[in-house]
BAFI-3210 file (N, C-alpha, C; in Angstrom, 3 decimals, decimal comma, padded with zeros to 6 digits):
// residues 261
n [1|2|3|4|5|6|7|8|9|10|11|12|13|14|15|16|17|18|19|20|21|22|23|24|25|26|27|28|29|30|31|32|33|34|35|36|37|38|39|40|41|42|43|44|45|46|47|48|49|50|51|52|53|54|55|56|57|58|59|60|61|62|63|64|65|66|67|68|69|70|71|72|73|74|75|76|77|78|79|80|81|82|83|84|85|86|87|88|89|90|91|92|93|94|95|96|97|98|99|100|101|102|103|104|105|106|107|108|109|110|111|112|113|114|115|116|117|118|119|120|121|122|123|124|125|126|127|128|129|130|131|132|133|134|135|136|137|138|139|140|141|142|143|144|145|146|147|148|149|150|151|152|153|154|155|156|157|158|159|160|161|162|163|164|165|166|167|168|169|170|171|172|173|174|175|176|177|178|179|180|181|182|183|184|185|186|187|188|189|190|191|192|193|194|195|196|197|198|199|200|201|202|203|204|205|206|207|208|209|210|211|212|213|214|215|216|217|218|219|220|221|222|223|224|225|226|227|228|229|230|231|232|233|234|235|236|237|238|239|240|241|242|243|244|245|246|247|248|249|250|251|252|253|254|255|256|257|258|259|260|261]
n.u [-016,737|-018,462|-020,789|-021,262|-022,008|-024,618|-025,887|-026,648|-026,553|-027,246|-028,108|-025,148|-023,493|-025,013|-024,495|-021,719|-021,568|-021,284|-022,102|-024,198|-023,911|-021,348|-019,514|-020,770|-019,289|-016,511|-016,833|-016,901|-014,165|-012,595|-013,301|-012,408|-009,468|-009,089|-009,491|-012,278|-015,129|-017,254|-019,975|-022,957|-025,960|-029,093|-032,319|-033,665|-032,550|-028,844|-026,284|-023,356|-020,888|-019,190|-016,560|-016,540|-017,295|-015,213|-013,492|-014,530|-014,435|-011,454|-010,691|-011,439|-009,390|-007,409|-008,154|-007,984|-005,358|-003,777|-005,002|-003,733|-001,251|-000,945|-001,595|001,335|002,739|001,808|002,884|005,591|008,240|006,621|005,519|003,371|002,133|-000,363|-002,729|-004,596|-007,403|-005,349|-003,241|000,019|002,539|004,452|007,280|008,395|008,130|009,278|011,591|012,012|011,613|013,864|016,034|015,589|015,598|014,428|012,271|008,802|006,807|003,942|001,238|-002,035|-004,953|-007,434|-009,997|-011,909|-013,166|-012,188|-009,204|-007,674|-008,073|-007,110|-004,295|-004,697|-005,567|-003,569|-003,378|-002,148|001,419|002,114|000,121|-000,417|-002,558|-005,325|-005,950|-008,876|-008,035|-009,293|-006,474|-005,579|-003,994|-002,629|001,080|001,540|002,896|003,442|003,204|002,664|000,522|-002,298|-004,639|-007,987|-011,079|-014,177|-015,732|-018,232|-020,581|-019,976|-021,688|-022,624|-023,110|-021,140|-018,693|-015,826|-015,126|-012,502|-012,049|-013,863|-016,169|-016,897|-019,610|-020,831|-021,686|-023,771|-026,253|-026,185|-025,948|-024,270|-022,447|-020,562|-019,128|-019,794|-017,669|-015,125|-015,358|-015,189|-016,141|-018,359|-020,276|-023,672|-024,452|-026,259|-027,862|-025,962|-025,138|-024,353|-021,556|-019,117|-016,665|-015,214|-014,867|-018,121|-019,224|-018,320|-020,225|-022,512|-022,124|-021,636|-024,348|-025,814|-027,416|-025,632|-022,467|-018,781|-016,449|-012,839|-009,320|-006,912|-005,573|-006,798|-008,826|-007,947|-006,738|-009,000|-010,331|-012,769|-014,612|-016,950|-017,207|-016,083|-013,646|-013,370|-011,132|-011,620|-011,485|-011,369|-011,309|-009,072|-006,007|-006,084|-004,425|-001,845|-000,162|001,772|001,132|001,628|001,793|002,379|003,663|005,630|008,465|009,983|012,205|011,942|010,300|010,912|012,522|011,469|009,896|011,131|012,044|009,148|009,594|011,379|010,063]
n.v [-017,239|-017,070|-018,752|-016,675|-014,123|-015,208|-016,448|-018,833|-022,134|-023,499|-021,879|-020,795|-023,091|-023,591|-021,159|-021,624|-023,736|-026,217|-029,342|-029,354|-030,535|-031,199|-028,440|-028,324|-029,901|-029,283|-026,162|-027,284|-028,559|-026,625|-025,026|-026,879|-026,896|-024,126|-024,181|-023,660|-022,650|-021,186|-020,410|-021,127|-023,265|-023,915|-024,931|-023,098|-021,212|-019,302|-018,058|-015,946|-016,791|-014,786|-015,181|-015,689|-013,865|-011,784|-013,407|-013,329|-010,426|-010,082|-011,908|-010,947|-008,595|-010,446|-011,980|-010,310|-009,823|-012,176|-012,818|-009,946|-010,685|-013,315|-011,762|-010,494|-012,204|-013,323|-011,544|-011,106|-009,667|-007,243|-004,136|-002,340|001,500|002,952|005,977|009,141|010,749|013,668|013,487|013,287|010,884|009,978|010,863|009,238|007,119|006,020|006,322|004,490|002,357|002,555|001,592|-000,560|-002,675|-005,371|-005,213|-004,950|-002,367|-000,382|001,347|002,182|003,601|004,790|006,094|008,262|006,092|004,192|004,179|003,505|001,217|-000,287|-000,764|-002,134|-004,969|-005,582|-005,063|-002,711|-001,734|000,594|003,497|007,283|009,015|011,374|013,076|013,806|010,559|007,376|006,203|003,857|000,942|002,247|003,385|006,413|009,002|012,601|014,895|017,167|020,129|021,166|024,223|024,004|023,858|024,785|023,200|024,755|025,356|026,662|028,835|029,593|031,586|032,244|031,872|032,877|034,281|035,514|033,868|032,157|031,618|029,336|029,404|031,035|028,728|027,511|026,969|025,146|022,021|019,432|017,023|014,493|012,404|013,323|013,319|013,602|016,311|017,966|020,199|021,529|020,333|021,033|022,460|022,230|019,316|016,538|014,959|011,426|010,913|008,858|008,494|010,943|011,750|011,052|013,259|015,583|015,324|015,909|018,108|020,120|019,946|020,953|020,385|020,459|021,214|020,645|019,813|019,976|018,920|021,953|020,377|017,950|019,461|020,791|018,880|017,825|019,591|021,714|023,011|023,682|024,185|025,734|026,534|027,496|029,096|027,843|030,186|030,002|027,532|024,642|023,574|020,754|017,682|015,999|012,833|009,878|006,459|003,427|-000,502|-000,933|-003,025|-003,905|-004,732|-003,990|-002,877|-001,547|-000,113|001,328|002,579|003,388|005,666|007,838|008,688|009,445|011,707|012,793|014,421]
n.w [016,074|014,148|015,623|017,869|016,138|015,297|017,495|017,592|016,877|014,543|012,518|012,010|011,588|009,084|007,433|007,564|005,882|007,038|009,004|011,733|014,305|013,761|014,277|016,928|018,001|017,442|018,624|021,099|021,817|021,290|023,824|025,635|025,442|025,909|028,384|029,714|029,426|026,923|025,644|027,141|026,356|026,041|025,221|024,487|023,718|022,951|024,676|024,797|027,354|029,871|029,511|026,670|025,889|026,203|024,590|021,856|021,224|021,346|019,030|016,741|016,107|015,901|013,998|011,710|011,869|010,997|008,415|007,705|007,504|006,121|003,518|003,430|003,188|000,893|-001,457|-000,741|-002,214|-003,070|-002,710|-001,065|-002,002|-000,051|-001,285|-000,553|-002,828|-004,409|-003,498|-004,486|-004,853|-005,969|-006,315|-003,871|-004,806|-006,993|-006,013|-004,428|-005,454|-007,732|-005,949|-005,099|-007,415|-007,649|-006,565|-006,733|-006,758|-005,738|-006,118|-004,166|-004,701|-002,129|-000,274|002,374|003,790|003,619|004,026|006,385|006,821|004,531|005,737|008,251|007,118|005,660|002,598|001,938|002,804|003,556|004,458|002,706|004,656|005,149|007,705|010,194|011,509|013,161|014,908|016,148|017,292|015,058|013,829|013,382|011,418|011,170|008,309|006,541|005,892|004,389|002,999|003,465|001,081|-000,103|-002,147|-004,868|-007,078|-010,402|-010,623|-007,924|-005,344|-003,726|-005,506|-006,937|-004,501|-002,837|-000,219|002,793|005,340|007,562|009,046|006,938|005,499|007,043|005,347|003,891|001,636|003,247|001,249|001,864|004,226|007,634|009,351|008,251|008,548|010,946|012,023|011,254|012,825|014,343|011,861|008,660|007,934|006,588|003,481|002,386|000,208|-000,960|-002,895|-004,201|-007,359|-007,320|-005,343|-006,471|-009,010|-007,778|-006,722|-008,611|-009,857|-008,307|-005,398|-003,108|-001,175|-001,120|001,082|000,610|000,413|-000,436|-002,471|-003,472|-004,720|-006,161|-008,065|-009,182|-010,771|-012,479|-014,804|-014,417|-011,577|-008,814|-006,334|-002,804|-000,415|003,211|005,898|008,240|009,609|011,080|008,803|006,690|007,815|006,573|006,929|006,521|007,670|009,352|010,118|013,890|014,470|012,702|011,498|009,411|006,887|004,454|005,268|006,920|005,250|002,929|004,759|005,137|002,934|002,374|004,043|003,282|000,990]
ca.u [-017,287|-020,024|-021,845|-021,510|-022,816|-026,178|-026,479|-027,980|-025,705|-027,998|-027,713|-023,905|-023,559|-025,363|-023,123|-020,222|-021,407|-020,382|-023,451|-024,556|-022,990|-019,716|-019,588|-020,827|-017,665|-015,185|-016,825|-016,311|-012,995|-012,390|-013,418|-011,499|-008,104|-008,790|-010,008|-013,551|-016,581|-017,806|-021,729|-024,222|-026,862|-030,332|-033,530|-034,455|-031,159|-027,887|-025,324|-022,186|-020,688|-018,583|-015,092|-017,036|-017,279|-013,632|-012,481|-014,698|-013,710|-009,647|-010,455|-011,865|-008,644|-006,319|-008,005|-007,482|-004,124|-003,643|-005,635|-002,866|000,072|-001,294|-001,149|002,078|003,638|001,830|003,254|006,669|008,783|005,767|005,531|002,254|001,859|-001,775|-002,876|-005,629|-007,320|-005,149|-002,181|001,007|003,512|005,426|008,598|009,152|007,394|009,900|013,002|011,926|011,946|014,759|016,896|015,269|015,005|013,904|010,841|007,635|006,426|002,662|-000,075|-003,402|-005,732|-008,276|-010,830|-011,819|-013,857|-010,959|-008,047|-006,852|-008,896|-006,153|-002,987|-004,539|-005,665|-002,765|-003,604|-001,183|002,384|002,195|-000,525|-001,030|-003,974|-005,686|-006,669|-008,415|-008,606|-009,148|-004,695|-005,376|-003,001|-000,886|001,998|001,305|003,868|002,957|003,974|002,550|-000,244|-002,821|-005,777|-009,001|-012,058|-015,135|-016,100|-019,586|-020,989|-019,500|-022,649|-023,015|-023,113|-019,531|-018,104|-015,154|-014,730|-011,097|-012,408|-015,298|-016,283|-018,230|-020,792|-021,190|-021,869|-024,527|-027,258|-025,880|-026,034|-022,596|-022,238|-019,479|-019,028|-019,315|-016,363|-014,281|-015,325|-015,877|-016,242|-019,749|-021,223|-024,745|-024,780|-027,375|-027,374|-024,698|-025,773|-022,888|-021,247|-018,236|-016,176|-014,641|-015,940|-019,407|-019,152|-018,453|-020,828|-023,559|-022,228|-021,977|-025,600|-026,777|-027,728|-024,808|-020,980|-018,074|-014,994|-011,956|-008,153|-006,828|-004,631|-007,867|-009,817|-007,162|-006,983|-010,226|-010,509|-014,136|-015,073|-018,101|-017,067|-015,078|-013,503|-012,621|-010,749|-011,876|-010,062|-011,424|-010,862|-007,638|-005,551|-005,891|-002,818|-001,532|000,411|002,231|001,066|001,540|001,218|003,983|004,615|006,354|009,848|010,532|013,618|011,412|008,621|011,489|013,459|010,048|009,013|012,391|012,169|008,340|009,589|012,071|009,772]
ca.v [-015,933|-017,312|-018,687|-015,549|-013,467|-015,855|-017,328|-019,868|-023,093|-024,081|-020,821|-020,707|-024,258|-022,696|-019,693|-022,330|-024,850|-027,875|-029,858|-028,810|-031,512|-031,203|-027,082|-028,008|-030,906|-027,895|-025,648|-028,225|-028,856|-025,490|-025,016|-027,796|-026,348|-023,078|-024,460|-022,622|-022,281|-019,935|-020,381|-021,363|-023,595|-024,338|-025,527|-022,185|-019,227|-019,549|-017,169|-015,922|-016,527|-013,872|-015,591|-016,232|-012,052|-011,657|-014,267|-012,647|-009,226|-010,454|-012,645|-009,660|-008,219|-011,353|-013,091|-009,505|-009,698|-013,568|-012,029|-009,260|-011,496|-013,831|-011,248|-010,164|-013,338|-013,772|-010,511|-011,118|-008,288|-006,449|-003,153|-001,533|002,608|003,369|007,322|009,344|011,650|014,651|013,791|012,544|010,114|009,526|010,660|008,497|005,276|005,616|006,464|003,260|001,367|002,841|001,570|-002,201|-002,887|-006,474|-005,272|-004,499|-001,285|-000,755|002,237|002,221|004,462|004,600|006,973|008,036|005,304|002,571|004,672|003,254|-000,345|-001,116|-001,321|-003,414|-005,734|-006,155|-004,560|-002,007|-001,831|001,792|004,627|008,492|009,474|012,328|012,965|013,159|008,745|006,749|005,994|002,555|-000,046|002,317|004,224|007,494|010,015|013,806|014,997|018,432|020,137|022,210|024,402|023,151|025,204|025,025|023,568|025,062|025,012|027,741|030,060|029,865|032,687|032,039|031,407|033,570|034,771|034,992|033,116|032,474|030,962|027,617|029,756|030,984|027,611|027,154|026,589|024,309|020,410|019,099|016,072|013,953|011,717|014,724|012,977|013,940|017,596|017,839|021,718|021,411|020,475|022,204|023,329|021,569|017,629|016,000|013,652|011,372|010,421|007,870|008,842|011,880|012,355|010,981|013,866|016,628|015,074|015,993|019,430|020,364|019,153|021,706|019,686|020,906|021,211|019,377|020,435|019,210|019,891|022,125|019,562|017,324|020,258|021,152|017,824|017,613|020,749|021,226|024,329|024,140|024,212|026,509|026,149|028,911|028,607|028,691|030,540|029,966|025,736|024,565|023,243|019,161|017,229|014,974|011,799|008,754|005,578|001,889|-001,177|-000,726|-004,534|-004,277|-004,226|-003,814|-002,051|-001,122|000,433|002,666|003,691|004,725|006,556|008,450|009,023|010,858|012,670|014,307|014,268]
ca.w [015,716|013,394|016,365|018,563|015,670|015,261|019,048|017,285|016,199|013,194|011,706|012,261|010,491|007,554|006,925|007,172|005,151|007,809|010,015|013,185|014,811|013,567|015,147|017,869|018,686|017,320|020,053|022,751|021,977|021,657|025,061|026,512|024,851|026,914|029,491|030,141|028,828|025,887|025,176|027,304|025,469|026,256|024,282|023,667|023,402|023,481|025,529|025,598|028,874|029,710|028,770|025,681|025,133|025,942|023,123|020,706|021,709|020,716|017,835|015,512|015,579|015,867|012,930|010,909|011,841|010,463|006,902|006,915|007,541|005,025|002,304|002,725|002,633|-000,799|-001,387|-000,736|-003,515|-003,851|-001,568|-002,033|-001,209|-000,255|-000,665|-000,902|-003,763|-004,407|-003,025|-005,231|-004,465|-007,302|-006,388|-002,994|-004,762|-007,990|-005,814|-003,334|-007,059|-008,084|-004,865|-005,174|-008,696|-007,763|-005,982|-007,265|-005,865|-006,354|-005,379|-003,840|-004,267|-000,591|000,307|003,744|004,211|003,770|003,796|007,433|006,813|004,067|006,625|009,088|006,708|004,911|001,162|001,695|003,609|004,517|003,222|003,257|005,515|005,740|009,388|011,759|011,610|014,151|014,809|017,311|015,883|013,699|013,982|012,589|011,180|010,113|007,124|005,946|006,048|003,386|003,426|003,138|000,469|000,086|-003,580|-004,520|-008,468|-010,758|-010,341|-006,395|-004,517|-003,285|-006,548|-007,035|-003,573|-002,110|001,145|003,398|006,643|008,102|009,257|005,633|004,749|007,545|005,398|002,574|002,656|002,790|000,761|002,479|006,014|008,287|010,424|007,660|008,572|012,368|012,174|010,161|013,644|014,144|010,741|007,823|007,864|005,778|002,716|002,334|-001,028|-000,995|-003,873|-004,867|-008,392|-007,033|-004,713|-007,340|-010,015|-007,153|-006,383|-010,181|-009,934|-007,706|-004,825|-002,308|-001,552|-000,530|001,749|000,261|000,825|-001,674|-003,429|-004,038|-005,378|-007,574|-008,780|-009,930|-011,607|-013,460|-015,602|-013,718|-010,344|-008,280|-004,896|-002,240|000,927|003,934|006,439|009,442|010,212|010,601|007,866|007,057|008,223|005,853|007,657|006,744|008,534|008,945|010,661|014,299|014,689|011,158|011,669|007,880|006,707|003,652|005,697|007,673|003,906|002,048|005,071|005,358|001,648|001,952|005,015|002,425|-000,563]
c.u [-018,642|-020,918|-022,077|-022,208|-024,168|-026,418|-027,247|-026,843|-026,441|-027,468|-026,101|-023,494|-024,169|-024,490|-021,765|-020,451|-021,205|-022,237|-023,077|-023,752|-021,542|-019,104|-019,105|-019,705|-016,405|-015,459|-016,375|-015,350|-012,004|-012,265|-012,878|-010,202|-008,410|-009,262|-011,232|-014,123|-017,143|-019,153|-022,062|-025,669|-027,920|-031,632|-033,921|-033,127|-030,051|-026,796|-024,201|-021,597|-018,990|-016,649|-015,511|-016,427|-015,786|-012,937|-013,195|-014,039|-012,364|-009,728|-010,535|-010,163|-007,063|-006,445|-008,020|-005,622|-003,488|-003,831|-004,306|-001,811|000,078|-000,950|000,231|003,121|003,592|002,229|004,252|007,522|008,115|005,642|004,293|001,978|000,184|-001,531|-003,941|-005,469|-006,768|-003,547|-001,054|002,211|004,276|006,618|008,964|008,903|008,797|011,090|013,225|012,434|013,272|016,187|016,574|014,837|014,356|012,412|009,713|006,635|004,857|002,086|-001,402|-004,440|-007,389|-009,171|-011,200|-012,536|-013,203|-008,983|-006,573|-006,989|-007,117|-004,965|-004,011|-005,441|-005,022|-002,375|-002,421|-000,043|001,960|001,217|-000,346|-001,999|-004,028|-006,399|-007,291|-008,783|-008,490|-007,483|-004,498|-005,090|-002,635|-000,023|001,676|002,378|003,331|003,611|004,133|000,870|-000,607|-004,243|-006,995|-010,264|-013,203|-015,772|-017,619|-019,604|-020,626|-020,664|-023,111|-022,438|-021,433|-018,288|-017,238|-014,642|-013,351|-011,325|-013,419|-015,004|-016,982|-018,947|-021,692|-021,860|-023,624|-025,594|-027,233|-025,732|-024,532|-023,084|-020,812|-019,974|-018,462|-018,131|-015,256|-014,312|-015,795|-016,310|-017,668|-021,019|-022,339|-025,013|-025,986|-026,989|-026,785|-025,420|-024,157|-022,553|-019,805|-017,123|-015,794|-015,539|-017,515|-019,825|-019,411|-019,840|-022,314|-023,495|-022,106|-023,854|-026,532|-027,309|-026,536|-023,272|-020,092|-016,793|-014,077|-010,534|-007,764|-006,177|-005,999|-008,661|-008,975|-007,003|-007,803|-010,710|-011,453|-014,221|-015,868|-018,148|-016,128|-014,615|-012,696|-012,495|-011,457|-010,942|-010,609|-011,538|-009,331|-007,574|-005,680|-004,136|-003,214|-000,444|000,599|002,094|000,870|001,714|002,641|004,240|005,339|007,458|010,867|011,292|013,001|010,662|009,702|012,299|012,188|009,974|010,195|011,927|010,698|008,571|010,579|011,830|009,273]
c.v [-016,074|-017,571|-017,663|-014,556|-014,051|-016,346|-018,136|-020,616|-023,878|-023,161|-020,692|-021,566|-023,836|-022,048|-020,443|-023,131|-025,845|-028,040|-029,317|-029,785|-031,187|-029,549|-027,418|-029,141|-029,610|-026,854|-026,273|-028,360|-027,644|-024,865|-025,943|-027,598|-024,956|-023,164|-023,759|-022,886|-020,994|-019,541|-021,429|-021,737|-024,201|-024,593|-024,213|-020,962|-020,380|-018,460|-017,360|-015,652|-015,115|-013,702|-015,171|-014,512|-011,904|-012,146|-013,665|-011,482|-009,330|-010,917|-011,949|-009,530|-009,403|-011,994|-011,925|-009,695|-010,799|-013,175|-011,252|-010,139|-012,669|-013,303|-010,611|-011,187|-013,728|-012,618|-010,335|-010,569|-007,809|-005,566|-001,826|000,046|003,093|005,120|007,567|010,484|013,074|014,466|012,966|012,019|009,620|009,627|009,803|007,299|005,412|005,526|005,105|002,022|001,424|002,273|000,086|-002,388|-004,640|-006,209|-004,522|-003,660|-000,343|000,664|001,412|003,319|003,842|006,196|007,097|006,666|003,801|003,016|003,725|001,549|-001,287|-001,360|-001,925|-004,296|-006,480|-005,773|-003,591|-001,431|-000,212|002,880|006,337|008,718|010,925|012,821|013,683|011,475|008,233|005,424|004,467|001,801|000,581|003,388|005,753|009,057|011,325|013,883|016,663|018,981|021,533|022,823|023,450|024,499|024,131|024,433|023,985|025,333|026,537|029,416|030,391|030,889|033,335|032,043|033,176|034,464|034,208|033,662|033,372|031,565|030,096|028,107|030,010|029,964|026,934|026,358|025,648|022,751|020,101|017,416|015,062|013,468|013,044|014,473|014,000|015,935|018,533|019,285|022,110|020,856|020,915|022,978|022,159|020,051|017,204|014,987|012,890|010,286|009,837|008,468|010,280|013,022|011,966|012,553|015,174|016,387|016,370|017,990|020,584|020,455|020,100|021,182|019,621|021,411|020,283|020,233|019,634|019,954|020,304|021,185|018,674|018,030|020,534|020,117|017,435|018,940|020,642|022,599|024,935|024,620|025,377|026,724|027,523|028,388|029,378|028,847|030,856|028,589|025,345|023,738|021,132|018,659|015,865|013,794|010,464|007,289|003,931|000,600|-001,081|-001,953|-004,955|-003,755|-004,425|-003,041|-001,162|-000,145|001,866|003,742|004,292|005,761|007,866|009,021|009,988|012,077|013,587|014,698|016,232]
c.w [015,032|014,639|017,530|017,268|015,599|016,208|018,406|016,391|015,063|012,062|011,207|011,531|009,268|007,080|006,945|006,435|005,713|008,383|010,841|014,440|015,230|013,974|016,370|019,193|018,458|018,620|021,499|022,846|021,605|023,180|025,897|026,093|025,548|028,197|030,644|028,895|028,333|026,055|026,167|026,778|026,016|024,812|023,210|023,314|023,384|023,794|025,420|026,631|028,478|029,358|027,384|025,025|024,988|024,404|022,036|020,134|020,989|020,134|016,411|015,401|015,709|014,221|011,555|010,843|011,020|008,651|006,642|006,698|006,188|003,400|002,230|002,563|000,910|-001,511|-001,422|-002,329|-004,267|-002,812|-002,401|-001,116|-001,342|-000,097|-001,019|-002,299|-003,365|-004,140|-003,975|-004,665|-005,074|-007,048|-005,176|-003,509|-005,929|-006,929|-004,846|-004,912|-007,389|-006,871|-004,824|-006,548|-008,743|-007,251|-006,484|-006,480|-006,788|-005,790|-005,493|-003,629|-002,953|-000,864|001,719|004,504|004,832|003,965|005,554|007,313|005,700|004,712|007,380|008,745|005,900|003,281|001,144|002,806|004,684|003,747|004,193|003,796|005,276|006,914|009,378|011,374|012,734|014,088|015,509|016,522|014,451|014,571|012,766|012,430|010,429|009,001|006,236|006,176|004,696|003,796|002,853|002,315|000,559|-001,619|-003,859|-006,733|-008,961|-010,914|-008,871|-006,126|-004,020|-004,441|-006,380|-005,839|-003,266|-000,947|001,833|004,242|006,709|008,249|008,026|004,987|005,755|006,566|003,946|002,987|001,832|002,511|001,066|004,179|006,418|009,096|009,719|008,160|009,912|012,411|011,745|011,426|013,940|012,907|009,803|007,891|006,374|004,888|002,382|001,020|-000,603|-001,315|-004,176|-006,180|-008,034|-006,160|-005,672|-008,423|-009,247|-007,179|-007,919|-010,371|-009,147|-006,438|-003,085|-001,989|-000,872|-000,197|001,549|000,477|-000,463|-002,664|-004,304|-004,838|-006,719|-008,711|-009,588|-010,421|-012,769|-013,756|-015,039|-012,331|-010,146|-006,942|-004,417|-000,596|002,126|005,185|007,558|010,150|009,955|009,270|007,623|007,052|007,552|006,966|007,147|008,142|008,337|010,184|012,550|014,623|013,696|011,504|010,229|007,309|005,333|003,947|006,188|006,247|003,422|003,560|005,952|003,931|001,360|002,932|004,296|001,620|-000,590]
res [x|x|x|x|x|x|x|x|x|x|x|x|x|x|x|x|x|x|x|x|x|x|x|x|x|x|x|x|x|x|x|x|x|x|x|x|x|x|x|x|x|x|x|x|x|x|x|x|x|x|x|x|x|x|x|x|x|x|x|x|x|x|x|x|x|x|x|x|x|x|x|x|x|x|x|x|x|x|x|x|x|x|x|x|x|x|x|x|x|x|x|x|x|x|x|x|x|x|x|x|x|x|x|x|x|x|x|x|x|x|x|x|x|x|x|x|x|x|x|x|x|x|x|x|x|x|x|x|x|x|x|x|x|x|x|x|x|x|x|x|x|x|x|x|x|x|x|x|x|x|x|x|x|x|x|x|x|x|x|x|x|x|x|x|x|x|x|x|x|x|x|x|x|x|x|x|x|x|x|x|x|x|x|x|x|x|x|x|x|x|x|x|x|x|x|x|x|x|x|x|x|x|x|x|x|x|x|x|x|x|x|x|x|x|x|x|x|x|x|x|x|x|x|x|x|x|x|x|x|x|x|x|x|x|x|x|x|x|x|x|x|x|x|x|x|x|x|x|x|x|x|x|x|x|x|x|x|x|x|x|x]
***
């Protein structure tokens, strides 16, 4: 992988720390254990032949998979629940505790950014999502669903309204990954803040708003702020999801236990 990211086996030896040499015998005998040829090397480039792309192509997510498997071996009677801001999980994580008192049952707080990244890397057995995420390599279970408002600074225009529309919002800069808000299409370009409270600090600040589901808004409840639903995008769908080559008796009781929470 190092020398497909730098086509260049000097460079590649750098970023590993080993000689150039000693690579470029691991590549060869790499390539004589699958019997074909990766890279293509000349004086001046070097190419991946088109096996070469393939094995890259499947190693990304083989040598993630190796990383997760890794941690939950070191992991073994520790069961960690990832979720996002807003949403509470307290009663399926204590009652999972409460049913294994040997096992050490952990949260993760995620944001959209990592919220799917921590199952298939291993950090956390099974998390809440808030969709829409990209679902390839998980199993994904619904769960409930809430509206979504509009937070906007306690003197905006909007402030104190029952409800309002996306169009309403046309000409405001939304502060957030517009993925998170596919409906915001054609409307003002998106500045995008990470974090939660980074998010509010900004819209407190005068500087735009942020579409959050109500549970998150409520959560963060500011004097200054004030959030109003809007009632013309659908509702966000909350969902339980986790890795499906885990045939963990743990993974199927917690996720029995939030489907009745």
């Amino acid at each position: 992988m190092a020398v497909a990211r730098h086509l260049h086996f000097g460079r590649a030896a750098a970023e590993l720390h080993i000689a150039q040499p000693v690579l470029s015998r691991q590549i060869r005998a790499l390539e004589q254990e699958l019997h074909t040829t990766l890279l293509v090397r000349d004086r001046r480039r070097t190419e991946l032949t088109e096996a070469g792309c393939r094995l890259l192509a499947d190693a990304v997510p083989l040598l993630r998979s190796a990383d997760a498997l890794r941690r939950r071996v070191v992991q073994a009677g520790r069961f960690v629940v990832a979720f996002m801001p807003g949403l509470i999980v307290t009663d399926a994580v204590r009652r999972l505790a409460a049913a294994h008192p040997g096992l050490t049952v952990d949260v993760l707080r995620t944001t959209w950014a990592d919220q799917t990244e921590v199952l298939h890397d291993g950090r956390a057995d099974v998390g809440y999502l808030r969709l829409p995420v990209d679902e390839r390599g998980l199993t994904v279970r619904p769960l409930f669903t809430e509206p979504r408002v509009v937070v906007v600074p306690r003197e905006h225009r909007l402030a104190g309204k029952e409800s309002t529309g996306i169009a309403d919002l046309a000409g405001e800069h939304l502060l957030q990954d517009p993925a998170a808000v596919p409906e915001w299409r054609g409307s003002a370009s998106p500045i995008r803040y990470a974090a939660v409270e980074e998010k509010l600090e900004h819209v407190a600040a005068g500087r735009g708003v942020a579409i959050l589901p109500l549970s998150t808004a409520q959560f963060y409840t500011r004097q200054d702020l004030a959030h109003v639903r809007i009632d013309d995008i659908p509702d966000n769908q909350v969902a339980l999801a986790w890795r499906p080559g885990r045939r963990d008796a743990l993974v199927d009781e917690f996720t029995e236990l939030a489907a009745g929470a």
